[in-house]
N, C-alpha and C positions, 0 to 999 in steps of 0.2 A: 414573545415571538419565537417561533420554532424554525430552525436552518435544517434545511431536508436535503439529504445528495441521490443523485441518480448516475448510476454508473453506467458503461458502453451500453451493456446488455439491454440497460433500462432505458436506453432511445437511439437500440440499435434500426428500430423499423419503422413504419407509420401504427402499426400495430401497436406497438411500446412504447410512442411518442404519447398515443392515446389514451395508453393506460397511465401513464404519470399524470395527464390532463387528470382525469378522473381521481387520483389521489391528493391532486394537490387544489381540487378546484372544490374545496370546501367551506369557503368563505371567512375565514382566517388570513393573516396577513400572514406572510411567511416567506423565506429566503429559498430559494431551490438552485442549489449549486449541480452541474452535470459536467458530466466528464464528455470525449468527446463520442463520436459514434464508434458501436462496438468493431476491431477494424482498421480502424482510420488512422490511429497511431501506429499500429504495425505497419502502415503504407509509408507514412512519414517518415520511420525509422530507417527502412528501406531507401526510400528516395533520398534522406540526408547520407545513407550510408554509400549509395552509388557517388555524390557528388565527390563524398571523400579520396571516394578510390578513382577518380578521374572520370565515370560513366557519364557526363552529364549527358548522349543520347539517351542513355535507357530511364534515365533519373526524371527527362521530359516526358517519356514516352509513360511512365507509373503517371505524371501528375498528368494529365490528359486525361488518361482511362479514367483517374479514380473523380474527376473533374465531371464527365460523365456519367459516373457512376449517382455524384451529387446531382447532376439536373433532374434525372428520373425520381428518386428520394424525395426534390423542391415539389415537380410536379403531383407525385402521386399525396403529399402533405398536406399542399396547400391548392385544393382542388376547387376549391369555391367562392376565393377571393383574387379575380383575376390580376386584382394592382397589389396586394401583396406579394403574389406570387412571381412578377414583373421585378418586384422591387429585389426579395429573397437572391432571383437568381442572380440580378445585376451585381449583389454582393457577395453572391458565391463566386461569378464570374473575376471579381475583383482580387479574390484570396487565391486564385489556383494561377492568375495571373502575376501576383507576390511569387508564390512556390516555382511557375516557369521562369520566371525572371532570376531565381535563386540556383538555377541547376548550370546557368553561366558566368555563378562567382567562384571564387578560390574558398575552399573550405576553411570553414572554423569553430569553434564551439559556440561563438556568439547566431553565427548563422545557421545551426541545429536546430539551437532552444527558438531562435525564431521558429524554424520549420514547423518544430513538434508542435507551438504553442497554436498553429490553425486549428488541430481540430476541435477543441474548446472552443474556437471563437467562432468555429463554423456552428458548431449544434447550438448554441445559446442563442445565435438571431435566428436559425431555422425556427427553436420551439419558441421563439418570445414571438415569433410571426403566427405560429401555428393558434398559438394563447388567443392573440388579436383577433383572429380568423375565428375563433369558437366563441368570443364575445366576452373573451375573460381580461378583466384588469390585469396589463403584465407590463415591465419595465429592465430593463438592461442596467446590471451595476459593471461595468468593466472592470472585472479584476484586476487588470495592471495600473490602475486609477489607486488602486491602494493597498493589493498583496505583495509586500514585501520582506526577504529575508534578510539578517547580514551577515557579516564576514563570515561568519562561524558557521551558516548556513541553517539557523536558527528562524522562526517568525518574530518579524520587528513588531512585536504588539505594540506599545505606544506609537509607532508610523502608522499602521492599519490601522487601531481606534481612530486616529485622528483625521484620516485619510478617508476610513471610512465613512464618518460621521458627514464629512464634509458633501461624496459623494452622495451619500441619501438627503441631504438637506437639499442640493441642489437637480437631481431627481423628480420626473412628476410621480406624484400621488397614487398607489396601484397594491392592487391586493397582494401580486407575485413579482418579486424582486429576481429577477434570471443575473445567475454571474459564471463563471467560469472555474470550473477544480482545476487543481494542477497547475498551472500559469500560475508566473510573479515576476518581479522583480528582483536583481540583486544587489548587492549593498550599493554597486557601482549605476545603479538603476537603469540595468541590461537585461534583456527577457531572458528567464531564468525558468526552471519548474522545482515540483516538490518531488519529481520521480517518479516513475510507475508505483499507480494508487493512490497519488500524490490529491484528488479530490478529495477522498475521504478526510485527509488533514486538514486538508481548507478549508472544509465543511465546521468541522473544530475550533478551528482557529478565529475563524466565522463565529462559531457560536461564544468562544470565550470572548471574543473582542465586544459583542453586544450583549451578554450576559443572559445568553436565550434559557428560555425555559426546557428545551430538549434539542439533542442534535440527531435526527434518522438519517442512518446510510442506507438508503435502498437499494438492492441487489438481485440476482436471479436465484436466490436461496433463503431456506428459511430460517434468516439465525447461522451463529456460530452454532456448527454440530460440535458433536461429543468426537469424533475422530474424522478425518480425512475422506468425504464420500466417492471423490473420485479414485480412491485403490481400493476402500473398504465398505462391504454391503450394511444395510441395515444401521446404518447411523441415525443419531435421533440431534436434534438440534437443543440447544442448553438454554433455557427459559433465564437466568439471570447469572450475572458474572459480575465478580469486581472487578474494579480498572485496574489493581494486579495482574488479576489473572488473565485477563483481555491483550492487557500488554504483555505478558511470558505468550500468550499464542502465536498472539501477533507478530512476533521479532521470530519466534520459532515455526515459522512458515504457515500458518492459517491465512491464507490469501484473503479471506473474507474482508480482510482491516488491514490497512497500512501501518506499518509498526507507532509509526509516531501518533496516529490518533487519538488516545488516550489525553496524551501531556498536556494541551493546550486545556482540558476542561476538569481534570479531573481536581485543582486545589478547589473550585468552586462548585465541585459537584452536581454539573452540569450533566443528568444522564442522556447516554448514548443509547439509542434503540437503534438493531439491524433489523432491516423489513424485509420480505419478499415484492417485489412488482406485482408480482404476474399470481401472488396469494397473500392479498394486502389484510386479509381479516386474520391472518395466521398470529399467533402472537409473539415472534421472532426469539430477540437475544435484547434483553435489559441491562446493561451495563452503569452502575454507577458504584458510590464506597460503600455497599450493602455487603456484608456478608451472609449468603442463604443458610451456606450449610461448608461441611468440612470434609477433606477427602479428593481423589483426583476425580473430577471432573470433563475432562477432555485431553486429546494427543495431537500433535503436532508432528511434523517432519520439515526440517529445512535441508536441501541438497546443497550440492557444489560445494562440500567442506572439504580442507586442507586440513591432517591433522601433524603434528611436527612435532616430535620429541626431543627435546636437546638434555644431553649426558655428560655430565662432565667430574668427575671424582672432585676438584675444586671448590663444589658446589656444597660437599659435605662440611659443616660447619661452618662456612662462610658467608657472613653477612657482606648484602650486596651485591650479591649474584642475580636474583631475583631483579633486581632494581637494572643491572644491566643489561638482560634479556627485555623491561618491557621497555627501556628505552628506545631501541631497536626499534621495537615495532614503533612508537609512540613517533619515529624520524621518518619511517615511513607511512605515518597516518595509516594506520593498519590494525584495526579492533580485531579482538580476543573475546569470542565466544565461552569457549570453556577450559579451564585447566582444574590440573592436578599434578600433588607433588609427591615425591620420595625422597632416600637422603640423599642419591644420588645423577635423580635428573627430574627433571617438570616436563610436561607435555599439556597443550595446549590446541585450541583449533581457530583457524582464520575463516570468514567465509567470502574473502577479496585477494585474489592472488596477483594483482597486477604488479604488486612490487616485488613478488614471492623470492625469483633469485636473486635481489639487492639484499635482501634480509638475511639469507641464509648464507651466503659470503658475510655480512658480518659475525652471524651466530656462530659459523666457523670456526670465529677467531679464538670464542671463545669454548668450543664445546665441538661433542662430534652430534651429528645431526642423524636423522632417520625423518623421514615425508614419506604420508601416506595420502592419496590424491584419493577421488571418488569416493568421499563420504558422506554421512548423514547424522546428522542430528534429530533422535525421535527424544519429542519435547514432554513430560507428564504433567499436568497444569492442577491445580486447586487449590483451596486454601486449606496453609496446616496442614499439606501433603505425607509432608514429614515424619507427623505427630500421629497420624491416623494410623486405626486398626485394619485397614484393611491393605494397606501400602506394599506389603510384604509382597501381596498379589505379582507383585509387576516384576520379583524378582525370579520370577518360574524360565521366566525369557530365557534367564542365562540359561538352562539346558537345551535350549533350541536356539538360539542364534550367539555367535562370538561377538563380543561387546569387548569393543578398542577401547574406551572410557567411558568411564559412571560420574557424574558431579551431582551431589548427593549433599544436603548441608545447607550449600549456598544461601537457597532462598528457601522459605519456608512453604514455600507455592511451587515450586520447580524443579522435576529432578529429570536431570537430562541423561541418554543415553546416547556415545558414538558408535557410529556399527558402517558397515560396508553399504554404499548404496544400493547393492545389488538385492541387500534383506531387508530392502525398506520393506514392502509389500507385506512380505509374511510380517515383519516385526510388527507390523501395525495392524495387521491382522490377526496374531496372535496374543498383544495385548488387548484387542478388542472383546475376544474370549475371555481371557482371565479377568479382566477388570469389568468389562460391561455385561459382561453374556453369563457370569459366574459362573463357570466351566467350575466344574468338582477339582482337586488338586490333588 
């Protein structure tokens, strides 16, 4: 069995609700997890976010509108089954009635993750109606029935097999299994999510827990491109990637994939295909442990980096240093993208600052500090990056753009560059040149 995801884009309209019917209505059983409509999260995020700040008029006045927004969507969907469509709104009605009921509690983060978790539960009985309505076998697994995470904020695979299993045995019968990306539980089995993108992981987690023959994440794009198409022209999309390199993109800002999708399938080699919706014969991005070829392969950019130097003469000769700077972060739960060292200081990048001046009052203590705020990480991905002859290429940069740090080494697949956010554009622009476009040197 194959577990298929469809993202906002992909049943943002009745148009795109259409075109999933049609992909998915090929007589195969199969799982199709969707996220919620393209949209409707940003509304939720918004209305949880007025409540916080006291707004509950205006927090009511979004869930209304977008409440509306949903009846026009029920009706133009479900235009030909009058009692479906009866049915549809009655339980649309019932979830915006949840959401205005929620704009005159006291905030909390338990009452968020409720918020954010409607709009998954709203598009999966929309399109498991819409299924009904065109004559197609379809059924509801409700993901809080058995996505769950624990403490660590990990997928509890043994609770989801077992969870799951249970749910489909007691399920009727049906060619298309509809459930919800995103949505879970937590270890305290409080509705919880996986994050923004967080379907893709489900979808994953999904396929590892039943040991699918493929997991497709369909999207509005063809495949992981070779560089960034929303700064850079002419990008071409990467016919196969290993789940290395998939995951150096991923965590390195290729929005295509949520970082964590990879983990769940890849000790069982479970490959990932990205499709396009809206260009289903395209032959996307094949992801599994295949290695094609050697060499960088694609570019990444991840924003909102903090870069932090800490100096300290101490440091020279002294074991333990090291160890007491990542404690630090390690107290304030605060991942380290990249460093590098000298005799005399290390320098490193965060890309979550909420704790930033806790941190830097302890580093203090130890060290004189220097923070550079507004930066980027442009990511080089392939295998054996390292090792290849044409590698050298990417180092032309340096006469065109100032590079804060190089981490070069690390991974055999990964050599990362920090630079100013303000040269992401050209940076990725002009690597696109030397690396893809073989610009003469």
């Amino acid at each position: 069995m194959k577990v298929l995801k469809f993202g906002g884009t992909s049943v943002g309209s009745v148009e795109s609700i259409s075109n999933v019917k049609n992909i998915i209505n090929d007589g195969d059983k199969k799982i199709v997890v969707l996220s919620a409509m393209s949209g409707t999260t940003n509304h939720l995020v918004s209305i949880a976010k007025d409540i916080e700040e006291g707004n509950a008029s205006e927090a009511a006045t979004k869930v209304k509108a977008l409440h509306e927004t949903y009846k026009v969507v029920v009706n133009n969907l479900l235009n030909t089954n009058a009692e479906l469509n009866a049915d549809v709104q009655s339980y649309v009605s019932g979830v915006f009635e949840l959401l205005l009921g929620a704009t005159e509690k006291a905030f909390t983060q338990a009452l968020e993750n409720e918020i954010l978790a409607q709009g998954e539960i709203l598009s999966t009985y929309m399109v498991n109606a819409y299924l009904k309505q065109e004559g197609i076998s379809s059924t509801l697994l409700p993901a809080l029935s058995f996505m769950r995470i624990d403490a660590e904020k990990d997928p509890d695979i043994d609770y989801i097999k077992a969870h799951l299993k249970t749910v489909f045995d007691n399920a009727e019968d049906a060619q298309i299994y509809i459930t919800q990306g995103f949505i879970c539980l937590d270890a305290e089995d409080e509705i919880s999510n996986l994050q923004r993108g967080g379907s893709d992981y489900t979808a994953t987690i999904i396929g590892a827990a039943i040991k699918a023959e493929e997991v497709q994440i369909w999207t509005d794009i063809d495949g992981m491109h070779n560089n960034d198409p929303r700064y850079v022209e002419n990008t071409r999309p990467i016919s196969n990637l290993s789940f290395d390199e998939a995951a150096e993109l991923a965590y390195f800002g290729a929005k295509i994939l949520h970082p964590q999708t990879v983990t769940p399938v890849r000790e069982d080699n479970i490959p990932v295909r990205l499709k396009n919706t809206m260009n289903p014969e395209a032959h996307g991005t094949l992801i599994n442990n295949n290695h094609s070829e050697v060499g960088i392969k694609a570019i990444a950019a991840k924003d909102g980096i903090t870069a932090i130097k800490i100096k300290s003469a101490r440091m020279l000769n002294a074991h333990g240093f090291l160890k007491k700077v990542f404690e630090i972060f390690e107290v304030y739960q605060t991942s380290i993208d990249m460093i590098t060292t000298s005799e005399v200081a290390v320098s490193l990048t965060i890309d979550d600052d909420k704790n930033l001046d806790k941190i830097l009052v302890e580093l203090e203590k130890i060290a004189t500090i220097e923070v550079d705020k507004n930066q980027s990480i442009v990511c080089l991905v392939g295998h054996s990056v390292v090792n290849h002859h044409d590698t050298y290429r990417l180092f032309q940069i340096l006469q065109d753009v100032k590079i804060r740090m190089i981490s070069y080494g690390g991974s055999n697949n990964n050599i990362s560059l920090l630079i100013n956010s303000n040269d992401k554009i050209k940076t990725l622009s002009k690597l696109n040149d030397y690396l893809f476009e073989l610009v003469t040197l």
